[in-house]
C-alpha positions as CSV (number, residue, x, y, z in Angstrom):
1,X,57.4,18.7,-41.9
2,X,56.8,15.0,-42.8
3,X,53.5,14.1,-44.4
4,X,53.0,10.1,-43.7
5,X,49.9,9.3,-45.5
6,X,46.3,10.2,-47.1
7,X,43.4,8.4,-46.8
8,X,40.8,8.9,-49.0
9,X,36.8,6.9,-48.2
10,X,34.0,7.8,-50.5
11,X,35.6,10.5,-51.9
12,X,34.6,11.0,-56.3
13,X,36.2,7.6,-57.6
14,X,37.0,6.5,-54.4
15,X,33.8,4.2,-53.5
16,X,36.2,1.8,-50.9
17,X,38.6,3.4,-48.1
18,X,42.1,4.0,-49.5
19,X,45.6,4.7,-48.0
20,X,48.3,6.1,-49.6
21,X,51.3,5.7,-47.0
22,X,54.1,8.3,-48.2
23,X,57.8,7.0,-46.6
24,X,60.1,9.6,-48.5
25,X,60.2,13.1,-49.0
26,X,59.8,12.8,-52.8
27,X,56.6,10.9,-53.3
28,X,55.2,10.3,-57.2
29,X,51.6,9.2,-58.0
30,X,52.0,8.0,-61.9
31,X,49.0,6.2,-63.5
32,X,46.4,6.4,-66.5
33,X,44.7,8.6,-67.8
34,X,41.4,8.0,-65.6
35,X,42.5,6.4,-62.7
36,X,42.0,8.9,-60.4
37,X,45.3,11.2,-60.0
38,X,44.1,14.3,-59.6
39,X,41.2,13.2,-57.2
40,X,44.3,12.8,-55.0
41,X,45.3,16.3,-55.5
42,X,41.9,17.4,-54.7
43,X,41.6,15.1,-51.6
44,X,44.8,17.4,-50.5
45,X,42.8,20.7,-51.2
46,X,40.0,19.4,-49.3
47,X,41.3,18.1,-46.4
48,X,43.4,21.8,-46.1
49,X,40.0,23.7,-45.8
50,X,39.4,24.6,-49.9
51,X,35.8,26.2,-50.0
52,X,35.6,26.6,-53.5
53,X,33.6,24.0,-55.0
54,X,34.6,25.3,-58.6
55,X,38.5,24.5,-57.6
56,X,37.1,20.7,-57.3
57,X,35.7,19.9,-60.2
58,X,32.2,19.9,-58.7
59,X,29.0,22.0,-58.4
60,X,27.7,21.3,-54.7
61,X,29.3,19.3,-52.2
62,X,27.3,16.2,-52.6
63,X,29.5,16.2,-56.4
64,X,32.2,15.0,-54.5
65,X,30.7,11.9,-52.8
66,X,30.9,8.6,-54.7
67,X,27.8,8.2,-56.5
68,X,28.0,4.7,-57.5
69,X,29.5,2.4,-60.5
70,X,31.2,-0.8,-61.2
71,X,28.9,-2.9,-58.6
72,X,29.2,-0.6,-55.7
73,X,26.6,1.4,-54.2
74,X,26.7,5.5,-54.3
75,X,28.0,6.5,-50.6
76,X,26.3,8.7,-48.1
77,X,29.3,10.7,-46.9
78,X,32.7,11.2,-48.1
79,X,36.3,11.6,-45.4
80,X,39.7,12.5,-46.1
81,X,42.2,12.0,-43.7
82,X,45.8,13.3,-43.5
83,X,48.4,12.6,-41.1
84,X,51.8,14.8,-40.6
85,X,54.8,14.1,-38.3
86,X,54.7,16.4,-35.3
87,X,57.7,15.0,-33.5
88,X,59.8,18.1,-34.2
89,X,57.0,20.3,-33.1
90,X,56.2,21.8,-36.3
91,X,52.5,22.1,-35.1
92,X,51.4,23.3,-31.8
93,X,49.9,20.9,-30.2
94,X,51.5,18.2,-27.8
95,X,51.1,15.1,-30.2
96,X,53.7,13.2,-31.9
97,X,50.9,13.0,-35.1
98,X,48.6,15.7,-36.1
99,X,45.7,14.1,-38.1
100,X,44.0,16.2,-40.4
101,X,40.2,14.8,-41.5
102,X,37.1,16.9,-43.1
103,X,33.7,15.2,-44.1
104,X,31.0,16.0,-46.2
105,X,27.3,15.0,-46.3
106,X,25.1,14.5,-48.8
107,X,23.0,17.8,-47.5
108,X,26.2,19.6,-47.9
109,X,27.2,20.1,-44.4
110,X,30.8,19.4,-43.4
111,X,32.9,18.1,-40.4
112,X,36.1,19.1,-39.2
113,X,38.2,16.7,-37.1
114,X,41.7,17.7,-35.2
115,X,43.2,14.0,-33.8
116,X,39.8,12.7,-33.8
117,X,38.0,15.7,-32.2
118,X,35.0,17.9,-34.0
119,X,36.9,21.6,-34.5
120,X,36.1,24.9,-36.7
121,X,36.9,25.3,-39.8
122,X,39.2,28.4,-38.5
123,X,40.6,26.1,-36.1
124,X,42.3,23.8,-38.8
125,X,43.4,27.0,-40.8
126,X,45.1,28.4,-37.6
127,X,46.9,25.0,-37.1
128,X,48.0,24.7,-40.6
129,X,49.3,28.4,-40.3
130,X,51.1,27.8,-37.6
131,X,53.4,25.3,-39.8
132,X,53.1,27.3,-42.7
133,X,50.8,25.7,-44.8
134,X,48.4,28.1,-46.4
135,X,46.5,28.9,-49.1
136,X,49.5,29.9,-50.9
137,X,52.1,27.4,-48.5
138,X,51.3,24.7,-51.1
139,X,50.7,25.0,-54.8
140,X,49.3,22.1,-56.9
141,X,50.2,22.8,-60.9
142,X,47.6,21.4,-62.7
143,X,47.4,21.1,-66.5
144,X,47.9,24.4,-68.5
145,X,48.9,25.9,-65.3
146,X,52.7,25.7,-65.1
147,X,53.5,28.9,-65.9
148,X,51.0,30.5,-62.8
149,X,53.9,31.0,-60.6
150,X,55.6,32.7,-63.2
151,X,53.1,35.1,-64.2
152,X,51.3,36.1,-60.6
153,X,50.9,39.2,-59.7
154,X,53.2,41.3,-57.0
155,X,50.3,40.5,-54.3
156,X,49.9,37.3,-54.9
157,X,53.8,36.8,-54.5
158,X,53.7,38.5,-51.7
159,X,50.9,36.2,-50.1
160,X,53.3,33.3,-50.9
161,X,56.3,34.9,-49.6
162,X,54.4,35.8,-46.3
163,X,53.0,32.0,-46.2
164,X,56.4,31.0,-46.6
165,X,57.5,32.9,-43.2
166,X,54.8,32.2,-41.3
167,X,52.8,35.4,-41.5
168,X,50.0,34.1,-41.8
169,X,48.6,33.4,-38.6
170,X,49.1,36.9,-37.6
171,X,47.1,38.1,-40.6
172,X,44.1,36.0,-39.5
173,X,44.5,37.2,-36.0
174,X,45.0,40.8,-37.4
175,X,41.9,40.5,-39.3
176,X,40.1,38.9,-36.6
177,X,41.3,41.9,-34.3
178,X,39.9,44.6,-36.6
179,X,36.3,42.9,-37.1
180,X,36.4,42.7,-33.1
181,X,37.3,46.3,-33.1
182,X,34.9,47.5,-35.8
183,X,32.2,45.4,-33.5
184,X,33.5,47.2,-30.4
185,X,33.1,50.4,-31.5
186,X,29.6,49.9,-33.5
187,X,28.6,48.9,-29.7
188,X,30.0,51.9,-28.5
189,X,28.0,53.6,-30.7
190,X,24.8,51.5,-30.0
191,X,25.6,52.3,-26.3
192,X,25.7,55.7,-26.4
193,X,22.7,55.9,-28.3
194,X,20.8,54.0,-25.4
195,X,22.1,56.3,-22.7
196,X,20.7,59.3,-24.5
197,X,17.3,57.4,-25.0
198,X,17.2,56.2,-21.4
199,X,18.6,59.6,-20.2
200,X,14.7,60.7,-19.2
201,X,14.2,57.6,-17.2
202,X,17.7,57.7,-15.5
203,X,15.3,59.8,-12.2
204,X,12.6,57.4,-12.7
205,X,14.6,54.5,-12.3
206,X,16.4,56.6,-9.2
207,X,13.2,56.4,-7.2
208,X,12.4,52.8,-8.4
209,X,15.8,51.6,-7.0
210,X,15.1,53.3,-3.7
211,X,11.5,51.6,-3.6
212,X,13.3,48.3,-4.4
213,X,15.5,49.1,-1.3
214,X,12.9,49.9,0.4
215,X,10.6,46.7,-0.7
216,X,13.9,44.6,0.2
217,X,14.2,46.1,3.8
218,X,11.0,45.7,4.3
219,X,11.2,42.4,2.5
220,X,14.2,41.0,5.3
221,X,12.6,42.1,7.7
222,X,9.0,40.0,6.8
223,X,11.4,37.0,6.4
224,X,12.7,37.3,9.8
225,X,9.4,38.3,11.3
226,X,8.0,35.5,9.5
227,X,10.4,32.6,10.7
228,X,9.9,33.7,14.0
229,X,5.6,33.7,13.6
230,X,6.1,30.2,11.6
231,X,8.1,28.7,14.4
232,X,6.0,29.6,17.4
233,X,3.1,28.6,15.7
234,X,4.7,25.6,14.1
235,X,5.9,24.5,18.3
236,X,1.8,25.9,19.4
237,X,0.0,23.8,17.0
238,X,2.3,20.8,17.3
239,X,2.3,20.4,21.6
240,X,-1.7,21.3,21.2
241,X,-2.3,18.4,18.4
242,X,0.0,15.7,21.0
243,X,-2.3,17.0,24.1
244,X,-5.6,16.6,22.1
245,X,-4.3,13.3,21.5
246,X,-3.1,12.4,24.6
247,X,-7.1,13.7,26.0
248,X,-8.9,11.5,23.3
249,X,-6.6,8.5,23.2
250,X,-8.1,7.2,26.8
251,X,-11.5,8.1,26.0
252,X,-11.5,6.2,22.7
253,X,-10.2,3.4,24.9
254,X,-12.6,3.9,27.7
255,X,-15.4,4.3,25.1
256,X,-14.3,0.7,23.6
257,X,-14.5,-0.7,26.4
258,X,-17.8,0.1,27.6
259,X,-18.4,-0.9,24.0
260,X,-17.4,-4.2,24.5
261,X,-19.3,-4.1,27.9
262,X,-22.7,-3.2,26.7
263,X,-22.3,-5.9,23.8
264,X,-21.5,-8.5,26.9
265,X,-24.5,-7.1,28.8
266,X,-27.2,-7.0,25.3
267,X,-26.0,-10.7,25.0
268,X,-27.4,-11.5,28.1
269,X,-30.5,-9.8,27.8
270,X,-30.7,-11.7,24.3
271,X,-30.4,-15.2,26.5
272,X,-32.8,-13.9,28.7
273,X,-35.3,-13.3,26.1
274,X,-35.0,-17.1,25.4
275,X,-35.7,-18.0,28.6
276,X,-39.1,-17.0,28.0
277,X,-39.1,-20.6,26.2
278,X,-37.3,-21.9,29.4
279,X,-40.4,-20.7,31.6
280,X,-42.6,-22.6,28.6
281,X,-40.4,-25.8,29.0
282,X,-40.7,-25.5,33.0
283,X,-44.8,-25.9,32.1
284,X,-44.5,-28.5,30.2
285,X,-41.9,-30.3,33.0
286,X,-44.7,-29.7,35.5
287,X,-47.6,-31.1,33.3
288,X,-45.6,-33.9,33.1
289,X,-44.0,-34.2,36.8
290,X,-47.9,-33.9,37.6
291,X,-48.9,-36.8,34.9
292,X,-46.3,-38.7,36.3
293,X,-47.1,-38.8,39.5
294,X,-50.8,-39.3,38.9
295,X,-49.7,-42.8,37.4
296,X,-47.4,-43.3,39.8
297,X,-50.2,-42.9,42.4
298,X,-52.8,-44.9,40.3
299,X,-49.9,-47.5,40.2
300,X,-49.6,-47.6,43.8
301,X,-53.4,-47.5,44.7
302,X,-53.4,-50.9,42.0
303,X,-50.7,-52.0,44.0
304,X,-52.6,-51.6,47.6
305,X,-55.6,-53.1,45.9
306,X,-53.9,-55.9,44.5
307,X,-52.0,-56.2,48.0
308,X,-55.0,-56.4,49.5
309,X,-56.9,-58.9,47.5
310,X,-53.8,-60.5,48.1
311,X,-54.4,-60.5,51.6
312,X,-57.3,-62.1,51.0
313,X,-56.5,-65.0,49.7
314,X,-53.9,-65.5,52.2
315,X,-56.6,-65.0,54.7
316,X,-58.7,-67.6,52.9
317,X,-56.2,-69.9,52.9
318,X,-55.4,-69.8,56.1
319,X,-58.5,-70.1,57.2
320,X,-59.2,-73.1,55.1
321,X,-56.4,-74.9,56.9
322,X,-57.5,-73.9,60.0
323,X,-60.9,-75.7,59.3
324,X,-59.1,-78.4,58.2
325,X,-57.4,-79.0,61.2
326,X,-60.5,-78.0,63.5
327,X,-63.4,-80.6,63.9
328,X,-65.4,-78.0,65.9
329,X,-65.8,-76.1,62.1
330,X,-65.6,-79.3,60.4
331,X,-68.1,-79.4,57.7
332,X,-69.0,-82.0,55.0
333,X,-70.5,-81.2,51.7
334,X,-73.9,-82.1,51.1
335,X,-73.3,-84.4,48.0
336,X,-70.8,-86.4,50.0
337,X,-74.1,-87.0,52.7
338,X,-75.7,-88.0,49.9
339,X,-73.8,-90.3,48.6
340,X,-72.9,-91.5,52.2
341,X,-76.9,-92.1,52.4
342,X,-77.5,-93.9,49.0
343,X,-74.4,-96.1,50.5
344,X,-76.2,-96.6,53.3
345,X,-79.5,-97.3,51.8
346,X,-78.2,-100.2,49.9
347,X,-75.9,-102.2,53.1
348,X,-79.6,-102.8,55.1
349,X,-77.5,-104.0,58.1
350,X,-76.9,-101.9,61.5
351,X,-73.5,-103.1,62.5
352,X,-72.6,-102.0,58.6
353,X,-73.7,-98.4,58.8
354,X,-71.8,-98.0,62.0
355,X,-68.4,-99.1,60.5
356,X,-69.6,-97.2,57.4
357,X,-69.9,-94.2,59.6
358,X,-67.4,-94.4,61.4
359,X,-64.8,-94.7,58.3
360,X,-66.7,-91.8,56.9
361,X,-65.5,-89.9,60.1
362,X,-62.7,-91.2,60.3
363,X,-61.7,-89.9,56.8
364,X,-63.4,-86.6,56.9
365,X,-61.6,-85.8,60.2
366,X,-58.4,-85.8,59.0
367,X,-58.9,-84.1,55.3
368,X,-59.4,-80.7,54.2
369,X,-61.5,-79.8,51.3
370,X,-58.1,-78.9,49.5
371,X,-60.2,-77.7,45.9
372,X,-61.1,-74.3,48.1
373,X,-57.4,-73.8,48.7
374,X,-55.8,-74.2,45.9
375,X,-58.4,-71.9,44.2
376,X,-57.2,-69.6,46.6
377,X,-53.3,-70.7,46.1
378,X,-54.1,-69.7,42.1
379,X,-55.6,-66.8,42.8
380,X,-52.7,-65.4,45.1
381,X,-50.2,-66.6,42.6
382,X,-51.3,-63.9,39.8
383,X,-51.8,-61.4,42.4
384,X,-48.8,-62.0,43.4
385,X,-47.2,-61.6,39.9
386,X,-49.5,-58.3,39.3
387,X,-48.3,-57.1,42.5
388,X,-44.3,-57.4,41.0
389,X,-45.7,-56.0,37.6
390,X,-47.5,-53.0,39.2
391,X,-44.0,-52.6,41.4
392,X,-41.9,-52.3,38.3
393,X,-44.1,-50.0,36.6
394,X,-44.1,-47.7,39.9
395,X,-40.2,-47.6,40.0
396,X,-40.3,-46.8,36.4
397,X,-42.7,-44.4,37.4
398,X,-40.4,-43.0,40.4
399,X,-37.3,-42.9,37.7
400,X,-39.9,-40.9,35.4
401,X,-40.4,-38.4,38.2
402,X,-37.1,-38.1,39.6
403,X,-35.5,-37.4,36.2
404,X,-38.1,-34.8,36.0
405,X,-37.9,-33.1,38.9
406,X,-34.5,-33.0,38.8
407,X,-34.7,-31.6,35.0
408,X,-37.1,-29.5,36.4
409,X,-34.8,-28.0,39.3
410,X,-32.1,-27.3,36.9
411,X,-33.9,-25.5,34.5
412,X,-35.6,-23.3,37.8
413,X,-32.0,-22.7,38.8
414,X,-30.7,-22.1,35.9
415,X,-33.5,-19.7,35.0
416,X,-33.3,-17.7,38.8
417,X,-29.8,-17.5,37.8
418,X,-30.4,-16.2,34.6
419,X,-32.8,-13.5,36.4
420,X,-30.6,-12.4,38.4
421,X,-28.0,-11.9,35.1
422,X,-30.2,-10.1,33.3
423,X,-31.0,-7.6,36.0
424,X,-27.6,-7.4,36.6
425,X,-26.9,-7.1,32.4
426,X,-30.1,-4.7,33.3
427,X,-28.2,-2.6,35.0
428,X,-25.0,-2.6,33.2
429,X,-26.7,-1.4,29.7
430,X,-27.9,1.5,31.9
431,X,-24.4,2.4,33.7
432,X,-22.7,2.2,30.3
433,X,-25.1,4.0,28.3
434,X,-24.5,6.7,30.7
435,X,-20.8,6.6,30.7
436,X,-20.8,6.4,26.8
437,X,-23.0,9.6,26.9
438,X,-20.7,10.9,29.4
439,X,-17.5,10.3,27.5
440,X,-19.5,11.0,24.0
441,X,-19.7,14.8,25.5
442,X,-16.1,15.4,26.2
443,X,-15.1,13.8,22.8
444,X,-17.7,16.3,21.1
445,X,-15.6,18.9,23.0
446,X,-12.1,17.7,22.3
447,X,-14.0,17.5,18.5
448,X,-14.6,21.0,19.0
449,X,-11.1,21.8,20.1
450,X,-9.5,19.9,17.2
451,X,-11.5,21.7,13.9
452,X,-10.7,25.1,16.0
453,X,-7.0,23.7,16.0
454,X,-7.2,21.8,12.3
455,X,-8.3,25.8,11.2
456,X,-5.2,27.6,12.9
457,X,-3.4,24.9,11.3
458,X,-4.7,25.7,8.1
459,X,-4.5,29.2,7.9
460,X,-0.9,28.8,9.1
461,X,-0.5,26.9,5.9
462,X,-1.9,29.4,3.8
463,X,-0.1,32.2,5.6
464,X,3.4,30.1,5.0
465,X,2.2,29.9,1.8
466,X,1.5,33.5,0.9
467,X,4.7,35.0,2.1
468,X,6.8,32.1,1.1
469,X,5.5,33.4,-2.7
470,X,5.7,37.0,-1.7
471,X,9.3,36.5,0.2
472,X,10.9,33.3,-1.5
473,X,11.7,29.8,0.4
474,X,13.8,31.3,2.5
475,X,11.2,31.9,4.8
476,X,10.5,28.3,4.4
477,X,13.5,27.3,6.5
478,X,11.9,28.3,9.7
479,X,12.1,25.5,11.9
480,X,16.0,25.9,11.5
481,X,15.4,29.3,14.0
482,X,16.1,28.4,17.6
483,X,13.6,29.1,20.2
484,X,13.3,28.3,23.8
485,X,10.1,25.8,23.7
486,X,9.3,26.2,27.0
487,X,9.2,30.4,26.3
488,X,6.8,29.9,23.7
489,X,4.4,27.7,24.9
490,X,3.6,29.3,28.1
491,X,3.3,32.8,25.8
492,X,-0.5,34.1,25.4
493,X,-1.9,33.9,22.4
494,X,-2.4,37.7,21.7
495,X,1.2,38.1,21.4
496,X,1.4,35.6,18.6
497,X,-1.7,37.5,17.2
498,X,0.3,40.5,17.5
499,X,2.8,39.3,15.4
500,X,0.6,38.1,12.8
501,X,-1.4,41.4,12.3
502,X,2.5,42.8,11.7
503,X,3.3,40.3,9.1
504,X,-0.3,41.3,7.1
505,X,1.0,45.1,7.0
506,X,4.3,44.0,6.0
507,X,2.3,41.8,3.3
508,X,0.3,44.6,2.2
509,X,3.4,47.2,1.7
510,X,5.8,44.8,-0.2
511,X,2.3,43.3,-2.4
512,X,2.0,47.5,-3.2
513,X,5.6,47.5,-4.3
514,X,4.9,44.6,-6.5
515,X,7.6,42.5,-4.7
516,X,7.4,38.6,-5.6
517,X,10.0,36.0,-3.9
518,X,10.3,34.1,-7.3
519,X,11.9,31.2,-7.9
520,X,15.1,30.3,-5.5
C-alpha cells in the first residue's frame, strides 16, 4: 500500500488548506517545536475513524476546528483528506485511488466521505480492514510512549498480530453476526410471546376472515353489478339528454322566430298609432285644399267681374266709334251750340251763318268726340292689367291646390295602406301569440321531462358515488364495459330498476360488514 498525500483544511493550526504530497515510502515531517507536527499525526487518526476525543488532544469536537489567530478568522468546519494507491488492488473497490475524507462541524456532527461519496462510519472501518489498517494496523509513538509496544499486554498483541493478517474484517462481521443473532432470537422470543397472547383471538379472527371473504364476494360481485347498472344508465340518460335536445332545439328556434315576428308586427301597430297624427295632418290638408279653393274661386269670380267690366268698356268703345262714324246718332255737345251761337250772334250777315254752319257740319261730321274713348281706352287698360294680375294669382292658386291635393292623396294612400298593415300586423300579433303559447306548452313539458331526467341524473351520481366509496374506483371504470347500445335502449325501465334495488341490498350487506373501497 502507497499513501500519496494528506490534506489537512481547518483542522487545529491549520486555518488555510494544506497538502502534504508523500512520493517515497519513507516520509519525515521534522520542524519546531510548535509548528504543528503532531496535528499531522492526529489528522492521520482522524481521517482513520478515531472516536476518542481524549486521544486528540481535545474535549468536544468543535476543539479540533481552527478557532482563529494570526489575522485569520476561526473556521466553521474542519476536513482531512487522505489518498492511497489502489492500483494493486489493496482495497476493494474498482478505483485506481481510494480517497479517505472525514469532517466535523462546529455542533459536533461528522461526515464520512469514500471517493467523494457520504458513507458510515462502519463503512470506512470495513474498507480500511480490508487492507489491513486497523486500530492496531498502524501505531503512532508519541512522546513517553516508545516503550508501548514493548510492554502490551498478550491481547493487545494479539489484536496487532490479527490486524496484521487481515482478521479484522471478519471480527466486525463476527460481531455484527452475533448482535443480529442475539436480535433474532430476542424476536423469537417477543414472537412467541404474541402468539400466546393472540392465541384466544386466533377463532375470532377465523370467523372475521371468512366475513372478509364473504364482504369481498359480495364486494366483486357489487363492482360488476355496478359497472353494468352505471353503464346502462350512463347510455339511458345520455340518448335521452340528445333527444330532449333534439325536441327543444326547433322549438327555441320556432319560438325566436315568431319572436322576431311579433316584434315586426308591434312595430307596425306602433306606426299605426302615429297615423292618428296622419288623420290630423289629412284635416288640416283639407282645411286648406278647402281655403284654397275658396280664393281660388274668389280669384276667378274677380276675374269674371273684371272681364266683364272689361267688356264694357270695349263695348263703350265700340260704340263710341260707331257714333262717330254714324251721322244718324251724331250728336253735338251743348257748349259747342253755344258757342256756335255766340259766333253767330256776332257775324249779323245771312250768307255768313250759312258758311259758318255749314263748316260747323262739315267738321262735326267727320269727328268723334275722342275724350269718351280714351276714358274708356284707360279704363280697359287697368282692367286689362288686373285681369293678368288676378290670372297669376289664380294659377298660383291652382299650383296651391294641386300640391295639396296631391299631398293630400298620398298621405290618404299612404294611410289606407297603412290600415290595411295594421290589420294585417293585427292579425299577425294574434296568430303568434297563439303559436308562442302553443310552443310555450310543449317546452313546459319537455321542462318537465328534463328536471325528471336532470334528477335520474343526479341520483346516478350519487349512487356512483356511494359505491365507488364503499367498492373503490374500480367501479369507476364502467364505461370501459361493452354493451350492445341498441339492447339497452330499447330495455324497460323496470329492469334497470331491478338492478338498482339489487345493488342497495348488496350496499346494505357489505356497509354491515364495515367494508370501505379506500384509497386505490
Amino acid at each position: 500500500m502507497y499513501l500519496k498525500s494528506i490534506e489537512l483544511s481547518g483542522f487545529k493550526s491549520f486555518a488555510k488548506k494544506s497538502e502534504l504530497v508523500f512520493n517515497s515510502q519513507v516520509t519525515s515531517i521534522v520542524g519546531p517545536n510548535g509548528s504543528g507536527k503532531s496535528n499531522v499525526a492526529e489528522a492521520f487518526r482522524f481521517v482513520l475513524g478515531e472516536q476518542s476525543i481524549k486521544n486528540l488532544r481535545g474535549k468536544k469536537g468543535e476543539d479540533l476546528i481552527f478557532n482563529g489567530g494570526g489575522g485569520e478568522a476561526r473556521a466553521n468546519r474542519a476536513s482531512v483528506k487522505v489518498i492511497f494507491d489502489n492500483t494493486s488492488k489493496i482495497f476493494g473497490i474498482d478505483f485506481p485511488e481510494v480517497t479517505v475524507e472525514r469532517v466535523v462541524h462546529r455542533d459536533g456532527v461528522n461526515e464520512y466521505l469514500i471517493n467523494g461519496s457520504v458513507v458510515r462510519l462502519r463503512d470506512v472501518l470495513e474498507l480500511l480492514a480490508s487492507a489491513h489498517i486497523g486500530a492496531s494496523g498502524h501505531h503512532i509513538i508519541s512522546q513517553g510512549e516508545a516503550d508501548k509496544i514493548l510492554n502490551a499486554s498478550v491481547k493487545d498483541r494479539k489484536s496487532i498480530i490479527e490486524d496484521a493478517l487481515g482478521l479484522k474484517i471478519y471480527q466486525y462481521k463476527r460481531i455484527e453476526s452475533e448482535r443480529k443473532l442475539k436480535k433474532t432470537f430476542e424476536n423469537i422470543a417477543q414472537v412467541q410471546s404474541l402468539r400466546r397472547e393472540i392465541a384466544p383471538h386466533l377463532k375470532f379472527l377465523k370467523k372475521q376472515v371468512e366475513k372478509v371473504e364473504k364482504a369481498e364476494s359480495q364486494k366483486q360481485e357489487l363492482i360488476a353489478l355496478g359497472k353494468e347498472y352505471f353503464k346502462r344508465e350512463d347510455l339511458y340518460l345520455s340518448f335521452s339528454k340528445s333527444a330532449l335536445k333534439g325536441e327543444k332545439d326547433p322549438l327555441h328556434a320556432e319560438l325566436e322566430k315568431l319572436t322576431r315576428e311579433l316584434k315586426d308586427a308591434k312595430a307596425v301597430l306602433e306606426r299605426s298609432a302615429e297615423g292618428e297624427k296622419k288623420n290630423f295632418a289629412v284635416l288640416e290638408l283639407e282645411s286648406e285644399i278647402a281655403g284654397a279653393r275658396v280664393h281660388k274661386d274668389a280669384l276667378v269670380r274677380e276675374s269674371g267681374k273684371v272681364e266683364g267690366l272689361l267688356g264694357a268698356e270695349d263695348r263703350i268703345i265700340r260704340k263710341e266709334k260707331e257714333l262717330a262714324t254714324s251721322e244718324e246718332h251724331k250728336t253735338i255737345r251743348l257748349r259747342e251750340v253755344e258757342e256756335l251761337f255766340q259766333e253767330i250772334s256776332s257775324l249779323s250777315l245771312v250768307e255768313t251763318i250759312m258758311t259758318r254752319i255749314r263748316e260747323f257740319i262739315r267738321e262735326r261730321k267727320h269727328s268723334a268726340d275722342s275724350s269718351v274713348i280714351l276714358e274708356a281706352e284707360k279704363r280697359a287698360e287697368e282692367l286689362k292689367a288686373e285681369k293678368q294680375k288676378v290670372e297669376q294669382s289664380i294659377a298660383q292658386a291652382e299650383v296651391k291646390e294641386k300640391t295639396l291635393q296631391a299631398k293630400y292623396d298620398s298621405l290618404k294612400k299612404d294611410i289606407e295602406a297603412e290600415k290595411d298593415s295594421s290589420r294585417d300586423a293585427e292579425k299577425a300579433v294574434f296568430r303568434i301569440m297563439s303559436e308562442e303559447q302553443g310552443i310555450i306548452s310543449k317546452l313546459g313539458v319537455l321542462k318537465l321531462r328534463e328536471e325528471r331526467i336532470m334528477l335520474e341524473e343526479a341520483e346516478w351520481k350519487r349512487e356512483l358515488e356511494e359505491v365507488s366509496r364503499l367498492v373503490g374506483a374500480e367501479v369507476l371504470h364502467f364505461k370501459t364495459l361493452a354493451l350492445d347500445e341498441r339492447t339497452v335502449l330499447t330495455e324497460t325501465r323496470p329492469v334497470q330498476e331491478e338492478r338498482k334495488r339489487a345493488i342497495e341490498k348488496l350496499k346494505i350487506r357489505l356497509e354491515d360488514a364495515g367494508v370501505s373501497g379506500g384509497e386505490e
